[in-house]
C-alpha positions as CSV (number, residue, x, y, z in Angstrom):
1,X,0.0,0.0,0.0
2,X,1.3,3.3,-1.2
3,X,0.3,6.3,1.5
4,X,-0.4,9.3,-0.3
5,X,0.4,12.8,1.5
6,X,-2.9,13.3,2.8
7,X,-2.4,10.0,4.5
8,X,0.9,10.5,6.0
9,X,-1.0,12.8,8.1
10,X,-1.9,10.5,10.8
11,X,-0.7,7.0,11.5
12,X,-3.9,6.1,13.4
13,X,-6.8,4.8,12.5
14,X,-10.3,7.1,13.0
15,X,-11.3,4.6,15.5
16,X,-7.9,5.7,17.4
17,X,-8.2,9.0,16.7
18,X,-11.6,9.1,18.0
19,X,-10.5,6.7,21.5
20,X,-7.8,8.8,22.1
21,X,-10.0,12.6,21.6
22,X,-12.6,11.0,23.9
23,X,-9.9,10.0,26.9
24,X,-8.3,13.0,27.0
25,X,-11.8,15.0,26.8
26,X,-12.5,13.2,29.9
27,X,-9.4,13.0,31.6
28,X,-7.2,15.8,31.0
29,X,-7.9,19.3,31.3
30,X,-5.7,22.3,29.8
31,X,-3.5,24.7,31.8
32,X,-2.1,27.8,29.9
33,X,1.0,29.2,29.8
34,X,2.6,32.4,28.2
35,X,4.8,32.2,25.6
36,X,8.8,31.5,25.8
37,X,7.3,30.3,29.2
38,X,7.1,26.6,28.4
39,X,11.1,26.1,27.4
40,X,12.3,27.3,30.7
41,X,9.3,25.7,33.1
42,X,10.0,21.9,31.0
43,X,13.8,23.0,31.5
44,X,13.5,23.2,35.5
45,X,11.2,20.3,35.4
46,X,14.1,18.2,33.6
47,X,16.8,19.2,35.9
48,X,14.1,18.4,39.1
49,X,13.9,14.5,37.3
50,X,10.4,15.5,36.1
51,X,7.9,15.8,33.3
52,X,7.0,19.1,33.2
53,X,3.5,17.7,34.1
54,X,4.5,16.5,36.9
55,X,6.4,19.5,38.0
56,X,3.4,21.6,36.9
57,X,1.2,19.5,39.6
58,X,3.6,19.1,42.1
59,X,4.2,23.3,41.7
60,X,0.5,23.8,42.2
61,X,0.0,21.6,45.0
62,X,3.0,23.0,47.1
63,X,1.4,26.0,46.3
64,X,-1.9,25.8,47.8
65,X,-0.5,23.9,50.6
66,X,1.2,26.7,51.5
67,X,-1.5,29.0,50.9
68,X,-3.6,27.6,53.3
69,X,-1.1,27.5,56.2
């Protein structure tokens, strides 16, 4: 099978696609972040041994932890 360009696009299937959409619709929700932000936070996060999810969480939980002291 030959893939054209329009193919190339995606190496799923739609039933994939579609699986994936619908888990992260109900399991993951969006934080934002400024621009030229994102390099330096995943950059601490690497030198801390983490994702930068996992920094991003463990940021915000220290946080309100704190907060409510």
């Amino acid at each position: 099978m030959i893939l054209l360009p329009e193919e190339k696009k995606s190496r799923y299937t739609p039933a994939q696609k579609k699986a994936a959409e619908k888990y992260l619709k109900e399991s993951v929700e969006d934080i934002r972040i400024p621009k030229g932000k994102k390099a330096i936070v995943k950059a601490h996060a690497e030198q801390q041994g983490e994702s930068m999810n996992q920094f991003v969480i463990r940021a915000i939980n220290e946080t309100m932890e704190r907060d409510t002291e």
